[in-house]
C-alpha positions in Angstrom: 4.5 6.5 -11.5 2.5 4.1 -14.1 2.0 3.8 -17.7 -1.2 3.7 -19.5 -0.1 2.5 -22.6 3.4 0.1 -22.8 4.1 -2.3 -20.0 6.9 -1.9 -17.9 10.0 -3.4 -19.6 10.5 -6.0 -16.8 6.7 -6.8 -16.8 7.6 -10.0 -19.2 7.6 -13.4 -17.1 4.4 -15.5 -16.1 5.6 -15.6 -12.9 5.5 -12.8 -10.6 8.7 -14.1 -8.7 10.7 -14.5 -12.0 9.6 -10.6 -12.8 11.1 -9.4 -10.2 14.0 -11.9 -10.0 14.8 -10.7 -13.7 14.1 -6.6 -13.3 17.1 -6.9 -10.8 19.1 -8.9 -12.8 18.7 -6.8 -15.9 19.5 -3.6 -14.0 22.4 -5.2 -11.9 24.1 -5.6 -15.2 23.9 -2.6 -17.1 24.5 0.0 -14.0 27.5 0.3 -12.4 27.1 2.3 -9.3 23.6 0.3 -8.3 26.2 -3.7 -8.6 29.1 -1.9 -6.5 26.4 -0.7 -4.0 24.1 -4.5 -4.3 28.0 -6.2 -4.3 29.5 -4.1 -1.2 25.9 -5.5 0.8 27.1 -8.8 -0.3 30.7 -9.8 -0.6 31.9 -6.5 1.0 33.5 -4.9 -1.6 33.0 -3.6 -5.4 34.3 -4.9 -8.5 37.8 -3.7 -10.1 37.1 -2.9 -14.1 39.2 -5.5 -15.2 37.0 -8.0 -13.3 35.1 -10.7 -15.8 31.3 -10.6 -14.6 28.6 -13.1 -15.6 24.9 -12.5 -14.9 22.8 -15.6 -15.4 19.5 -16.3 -15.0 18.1 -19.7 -14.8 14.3 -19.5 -15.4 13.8 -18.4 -19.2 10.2 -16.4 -20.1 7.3 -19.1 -21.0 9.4 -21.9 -20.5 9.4 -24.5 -18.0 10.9 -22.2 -14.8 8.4 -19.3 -15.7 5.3 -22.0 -16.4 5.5 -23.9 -13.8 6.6 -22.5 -10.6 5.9 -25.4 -8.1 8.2 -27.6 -10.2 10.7 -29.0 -8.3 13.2 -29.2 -10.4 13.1 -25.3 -11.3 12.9 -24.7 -7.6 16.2 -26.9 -6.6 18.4 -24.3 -8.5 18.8 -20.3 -7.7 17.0 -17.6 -9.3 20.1 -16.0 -10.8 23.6 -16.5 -10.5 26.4 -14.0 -10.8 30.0 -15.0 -11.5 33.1 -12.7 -10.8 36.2 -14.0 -12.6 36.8 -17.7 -12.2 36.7 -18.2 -8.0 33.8 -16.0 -7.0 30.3 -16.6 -7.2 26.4 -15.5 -5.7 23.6 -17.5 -5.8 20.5 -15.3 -5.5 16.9 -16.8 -4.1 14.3 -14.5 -4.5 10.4 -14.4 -2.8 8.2 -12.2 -3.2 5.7 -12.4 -0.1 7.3 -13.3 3.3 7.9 -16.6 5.3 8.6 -18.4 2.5 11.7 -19.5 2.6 12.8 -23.4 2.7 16.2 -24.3 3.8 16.4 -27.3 1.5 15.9 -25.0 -1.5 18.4 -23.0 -0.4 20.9 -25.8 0.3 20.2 -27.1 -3.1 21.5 -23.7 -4.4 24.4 -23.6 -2.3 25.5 -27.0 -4.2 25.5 -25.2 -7.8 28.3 -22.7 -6.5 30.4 -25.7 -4.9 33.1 -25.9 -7.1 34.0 -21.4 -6.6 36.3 -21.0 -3.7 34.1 -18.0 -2.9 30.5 -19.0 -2.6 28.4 -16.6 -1.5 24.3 -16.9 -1.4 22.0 -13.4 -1.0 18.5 -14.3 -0.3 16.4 -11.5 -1.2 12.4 -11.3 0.5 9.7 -8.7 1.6 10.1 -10.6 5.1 10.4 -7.8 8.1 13.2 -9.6 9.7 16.0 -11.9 8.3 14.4 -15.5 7.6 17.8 -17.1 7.7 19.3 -16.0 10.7 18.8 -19.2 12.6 20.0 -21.3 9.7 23.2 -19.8 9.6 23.4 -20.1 13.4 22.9 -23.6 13.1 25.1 -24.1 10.6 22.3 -25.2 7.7 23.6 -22.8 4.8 27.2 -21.4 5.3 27.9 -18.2 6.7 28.5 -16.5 3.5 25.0 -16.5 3.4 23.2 -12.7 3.4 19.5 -11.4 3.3 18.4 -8.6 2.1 15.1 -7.2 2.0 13.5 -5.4 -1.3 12.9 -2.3 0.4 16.8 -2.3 0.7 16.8 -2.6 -2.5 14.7 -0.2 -3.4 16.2 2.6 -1.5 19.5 1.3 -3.2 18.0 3.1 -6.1 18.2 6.8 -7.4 15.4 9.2 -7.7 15.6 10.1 -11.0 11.9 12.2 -12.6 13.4 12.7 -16.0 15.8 9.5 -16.4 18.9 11.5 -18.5 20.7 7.8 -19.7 20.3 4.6 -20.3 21.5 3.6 -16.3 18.7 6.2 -15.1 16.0 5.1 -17.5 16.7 1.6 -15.5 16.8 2.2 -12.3 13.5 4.4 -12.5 12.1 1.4 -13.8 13.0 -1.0 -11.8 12.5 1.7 -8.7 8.6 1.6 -10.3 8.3 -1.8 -11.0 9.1 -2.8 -7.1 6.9 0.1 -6.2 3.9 -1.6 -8.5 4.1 -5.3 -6.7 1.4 -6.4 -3.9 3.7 -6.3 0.0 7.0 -6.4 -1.8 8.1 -3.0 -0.2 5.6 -1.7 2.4 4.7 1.7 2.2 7.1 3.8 0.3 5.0 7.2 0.2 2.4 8.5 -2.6 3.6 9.0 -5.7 2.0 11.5 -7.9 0.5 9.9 -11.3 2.7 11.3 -13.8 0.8 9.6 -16.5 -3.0 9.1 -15.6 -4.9 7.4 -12.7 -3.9 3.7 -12.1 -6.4 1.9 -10.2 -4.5 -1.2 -9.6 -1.5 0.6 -8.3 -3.7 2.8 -5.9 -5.2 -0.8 -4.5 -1.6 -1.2 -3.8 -0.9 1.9 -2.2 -3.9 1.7 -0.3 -3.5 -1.6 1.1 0.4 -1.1 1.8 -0.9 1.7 4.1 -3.5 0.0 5.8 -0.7 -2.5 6.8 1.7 0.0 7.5 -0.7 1.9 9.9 -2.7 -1.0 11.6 -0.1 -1.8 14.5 -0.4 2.0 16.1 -4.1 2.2 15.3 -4.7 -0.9 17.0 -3.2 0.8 20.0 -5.5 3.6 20.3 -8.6 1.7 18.5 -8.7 -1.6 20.3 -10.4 -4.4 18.5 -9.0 -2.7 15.2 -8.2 -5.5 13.4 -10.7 -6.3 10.1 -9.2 -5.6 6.6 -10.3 -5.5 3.4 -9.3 -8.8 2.1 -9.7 -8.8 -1.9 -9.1 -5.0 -4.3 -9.7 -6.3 -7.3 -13.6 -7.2 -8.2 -15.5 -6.5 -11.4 -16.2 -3.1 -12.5 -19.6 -1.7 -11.1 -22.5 -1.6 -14.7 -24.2 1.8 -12.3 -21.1 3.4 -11.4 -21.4 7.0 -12.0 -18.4 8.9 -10.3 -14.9 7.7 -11.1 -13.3 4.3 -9.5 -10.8 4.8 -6.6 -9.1 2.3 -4.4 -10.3 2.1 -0.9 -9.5 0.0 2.1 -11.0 -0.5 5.4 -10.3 -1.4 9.3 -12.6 -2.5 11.0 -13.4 -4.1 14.6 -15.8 -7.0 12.8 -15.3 -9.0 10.1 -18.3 -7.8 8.5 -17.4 -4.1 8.1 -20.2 -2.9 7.6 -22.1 -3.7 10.8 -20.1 -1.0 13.1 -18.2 2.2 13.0 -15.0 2.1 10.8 -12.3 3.6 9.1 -12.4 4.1 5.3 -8.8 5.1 3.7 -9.5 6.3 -0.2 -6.8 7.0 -2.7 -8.2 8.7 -6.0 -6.3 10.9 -9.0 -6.4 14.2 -6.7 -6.4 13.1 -2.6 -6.1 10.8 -0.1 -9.3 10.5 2.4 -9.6 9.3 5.8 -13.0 8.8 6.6 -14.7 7.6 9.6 -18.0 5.7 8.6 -21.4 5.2 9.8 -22.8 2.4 8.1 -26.4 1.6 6.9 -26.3 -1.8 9.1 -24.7 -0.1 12.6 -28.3 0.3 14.0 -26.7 1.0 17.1 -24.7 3.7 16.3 -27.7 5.3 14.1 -29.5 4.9 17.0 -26.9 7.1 18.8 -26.9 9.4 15.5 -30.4 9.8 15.5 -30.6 10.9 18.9 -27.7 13.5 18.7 -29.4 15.4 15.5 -32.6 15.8 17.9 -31.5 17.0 20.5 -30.1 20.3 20.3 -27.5 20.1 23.3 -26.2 17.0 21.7 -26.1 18.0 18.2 -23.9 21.2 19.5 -21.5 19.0 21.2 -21.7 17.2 18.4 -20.9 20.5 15.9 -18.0 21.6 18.5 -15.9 17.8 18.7 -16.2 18.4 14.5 -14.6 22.0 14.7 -12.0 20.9 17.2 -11.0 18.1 14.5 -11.5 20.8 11.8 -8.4 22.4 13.9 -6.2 20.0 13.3 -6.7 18.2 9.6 -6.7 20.2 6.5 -10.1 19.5 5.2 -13.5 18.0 7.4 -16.1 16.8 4.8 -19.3 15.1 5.6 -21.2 12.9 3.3 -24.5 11.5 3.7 -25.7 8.7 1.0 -28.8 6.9 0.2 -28.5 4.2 -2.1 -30.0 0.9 -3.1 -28.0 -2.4 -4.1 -28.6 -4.1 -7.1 -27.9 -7.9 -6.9 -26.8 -7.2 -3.2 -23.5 -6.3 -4.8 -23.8 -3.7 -6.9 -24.2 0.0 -5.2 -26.2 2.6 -6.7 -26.5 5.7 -5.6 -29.7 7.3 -4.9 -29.3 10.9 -3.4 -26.2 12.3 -1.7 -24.9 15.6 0.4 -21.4 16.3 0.9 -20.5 19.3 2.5 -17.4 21.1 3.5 -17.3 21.7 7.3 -16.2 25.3 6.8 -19.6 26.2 4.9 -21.2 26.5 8.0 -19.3 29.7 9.0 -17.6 30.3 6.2 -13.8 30.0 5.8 -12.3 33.5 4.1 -9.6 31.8 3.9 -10.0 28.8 1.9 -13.1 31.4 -0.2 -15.7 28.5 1.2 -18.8 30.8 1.3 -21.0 30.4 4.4 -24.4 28.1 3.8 -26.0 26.8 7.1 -28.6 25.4 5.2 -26.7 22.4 4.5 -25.8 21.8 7.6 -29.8 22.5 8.6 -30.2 19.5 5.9 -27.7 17.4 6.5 -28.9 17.3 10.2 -32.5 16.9 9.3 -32.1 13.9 6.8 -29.6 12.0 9.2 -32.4 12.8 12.0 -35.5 11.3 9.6 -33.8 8.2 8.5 -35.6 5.7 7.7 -36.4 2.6 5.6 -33.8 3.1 3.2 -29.9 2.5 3.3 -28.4 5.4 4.3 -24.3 5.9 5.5 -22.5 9.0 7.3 -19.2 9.6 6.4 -16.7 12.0 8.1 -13.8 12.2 6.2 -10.3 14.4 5.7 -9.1 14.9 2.9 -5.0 15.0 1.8 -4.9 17.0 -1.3 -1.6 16.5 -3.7 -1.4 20.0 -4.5 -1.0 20.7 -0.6 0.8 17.9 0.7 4.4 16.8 -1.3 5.4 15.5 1.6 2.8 12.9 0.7 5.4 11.3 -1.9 7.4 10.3 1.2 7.3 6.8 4.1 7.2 9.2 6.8 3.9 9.8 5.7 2.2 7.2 7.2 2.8 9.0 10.2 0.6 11.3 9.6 -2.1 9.2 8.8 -1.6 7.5 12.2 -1.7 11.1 13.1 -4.8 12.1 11.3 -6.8 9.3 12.2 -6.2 9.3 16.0 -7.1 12.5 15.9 -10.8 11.3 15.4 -10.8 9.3 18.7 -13.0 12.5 20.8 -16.1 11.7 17.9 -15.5 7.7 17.8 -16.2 7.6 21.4 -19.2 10.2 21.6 -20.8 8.0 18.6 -20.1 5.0 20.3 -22.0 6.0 24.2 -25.5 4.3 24.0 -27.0 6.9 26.8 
C-alpha cells in the first residue's frame, strides 16, 4: 500500500467527502462485477446487458460543490446519482466520519429522484450502526432507503497484489484509497509497504487500532481511556532515528504523568510497549525500589520471562533525553536490550550479555535529575507475522497487551 511518487488517481477533489464519493463512482462504472455486487446490496438485483446506465456526479473538482462544502445549496442535492433505463434510479449520500447524517438532506435528495417510478436512496457512512433506521421507521425517507457502511464496501472489493486489467488496477485503488482515509474503515489489518514507508498512512493505521482495541482494554485496564488526540505535528530539527507513527492510551489526559501503553508502527514492526514516564514519580519511585532490592528485582526479572513466554520479542529501553523548547525531544543516551541476552537464546543466535542487564538495572536504580523513561515493549515483526495484513489482528494486540497486566500491577503497588 502507498505511493511515494504519483497520487492516487481518485486523490483529485478539495473535499475529502467528494474524494471518496467520486473514487466509488468512477470504479462503480467501469467494473462490472463490483456494480452487480454494490446494485444486488441496493435494489436487489444486478443489471441485464442491455440495461442503459447513467453515472452522475453532482459536485465537479474546484468548483462550487468541491470549494465550498457547507453550502447549502451543494448539500440539498445527492452526491452521485445513478440511472438504470428510464424508471430506476439511486440517489447516493455519502459521509465520511459518523453521526453525520441530517434527514432534511436526505429528503432534499429523495425529491431529485421523484419523477423514477423506482427511487431508491443508499446512504453510505463510517457509522457502526445504521443512522437511518429510525427514519425509515418513522416514515421520514421512504423505505427504499439502504445504508451501507464503507467497510462493506471495502470488503466488496478484490484483493488483487499485481492488478492484471484495467477493472483490477481500479478496484486495488479504490481498495487503497478507502484504506488511506482517517475512521472511514476501522482497522482492516497491516498492510506491508510495497513501495516505501508512509508516515501518514501508519498514523492511520495506528490510530484505527488504538480505536479498534480500546473497548476490550478498557475491560482489563480500567480508567483506560486517554488517546492521542493530533498525528500530524511538525517534523522534529534533532531527530536522529527515523519517524514512525505512534499512539497512546492512557488513564490521564496528560500521558505522560502515569504508566501507559505506547503502540508504534514503523517500516519493519509493530511495538507494544508499556511505558514508564519521566514525570510518573510514583511509579519511579516503585522502579527505583525494585532495582535495589534484590528480591524485588528477581521478581521483577521472573514476571518479564513469564511475558517473554508468551510474545515474540521482550525489549527494554531506557532513555535520557533533554527537551528543546519543551517540545522538541533529543536524545541524550539510550540502552535497548533484548530480554533474551541475559541468558542467551540459541535459538533466535542472541548471544548471552548480563552486563546489560547489570546496566540497565543500575542506571534505572541511580536516576536522577535528568529525564529519564522505561520502556517494555514487544515487538511484531513483518517477516514473522503475515497474519499481520489481516482484522483479526487486532486480536492479538488485545491479546499481547493484556498479557502485560502481572508487571502493570507489580509497578503500580506503592509498598
Amino acid at each position: 500500500m502507498g505511493n511515494q511518487g504519483l497520487r492516487n488517481i481518485f486523490d483529485q477533489y478539495q473535499v475529502p467527502e467528494n474524494r471518496v464519493t467520486n473514487a466509488l463512482l468512477q470504479t462503480l462504472q467501469r467494473d462490472k462485477r463490483l456494480l452487480d455486487a454494490f446494485l444486488k446490496k441496493v435494489i436487489g438485483r444486478t443489471v441485464a446487458k442491455n440495461e442503459h446506465i447513467v453515472f452522475e456526479a453532482f459536485k465537479k473538482p474546484g468548483a462550487d460543490g468541491d470549494l465550498k462544502s457547507s453550502d447549502e445549496q451543494t448539500q440539498s442535492i445527492p452526491d452521485g446519482l445513478i440511472k438504470i433505463g428510464e424508471n430506476i434510479a439511486v440517489a447516493i449520500e455519502s459521509k465520511i466520519v459518523k453521526n453525520a447524517i441530517r434527514p432534511e438532506q436526505l429528503r432534499s435528495h429523495l425529491k431529485e429522484v421523484a419523477s423514477y417510478n423506482e427511487k431508491y436512496l443508499c446512504v453510505i457512512t463510517p457509522d457502526d450502526s445504521s443512522p437511518i433506521e429510525e427514519l425509515k421507521a418513522r416514515g421520514e425517507i421512504g423505505v427504499n432507503s439502504i445504508w451501507l457502511s464503507w467497510r462493506e464496501i471495502y470488503e466488496m472489493l478484490g484483493d488483487y497484489k499485481s492488478p492484471k486489467n484495467a477493472e483490477e488496477f481500479l478496484q486495488n485503488q479504490l481498495k487503497e484509497f478507502l484504506y488511506m482515509q482517517n475512521d472511514l474503515i476501522g482497522f482492516c489489518g497491516i498492510k506491508k509497504w510495497e513501495e516505501g514507508y508512509d508516515l501518514e498512512q501508519a498514523n492511520n493505521i495506528v490510530r484505527n487500532l488504538i480505536r479498534a482495541i480500546k473497548p476490550k482494554l478498557q475491560e482489563i485496564y480500567q480508567g483506560f481511556t486517554y488517546e492521542k488526540q493530533y498525528y500530524k505535528r511538525a517534523k522534529n530539527p534533532y531527530q536522529i532515528y527515523r519517524e514512525w507513527a505512534w499512539g497512546y492510551l492512557a488513564p490521564q489526559e496528560n500521558f505522560t504523568k502515569d504508566l501507559h501503553f505506547t503502540f508504534s508502527l514503523s517500516e519493519t514492526n509493530l511495538f507494544i510497549g508499556l511505558t514508564i514516564p519521566h514525570n510518573a514519580g510514583q511509579r519511579w519511585r516503585r522502579l527505583k525500589q525494585i532495582c535495589k532490592d534484590d528480591n524485588l528485582f528477581q521478581e521483577f526479572e521472573s514476571l518479564l520471562f513469564e511475558l517473554r513466554s508468551t510474545l515474540p520479542n521482550i525489549y527494554l529501553e531506557f532513555l535520557q533525553r533533554h527537551y528543546v523548547g519543551r517540545k522538541d525531544g533529543l536524545i541524550d543516551g539510550m540502552i535497548e536490550m533484548n530480554l533474551d541476552t541475559i541468558d542467551g537464546n540459541p535459538e533466535k543466535n542472541v548471544k548471552e550479555n548480563k552486563a546489560l542487564w547489570e546496566g540497565l538495572r543500575s542506571a534505572i536504580a541511580r536516576k536522577k535529575d535528568y529525564n529519564g523513561q522505561l520502556m517494555i515493549r514487544t515487538r511484531y515483526f513483518f517477516k514473522d507475522h503475515p497474519e499481520m495484513e489481516h482484522e483479526s489482528f487486532k486480536d492479538e494486540i488485545i491479546r499481547a497487551t493484556a498479557s502485560f497486566k502481572p508487571i502493570y500491577e507489580f509497578l503500580s503497588e506503592s509498598k
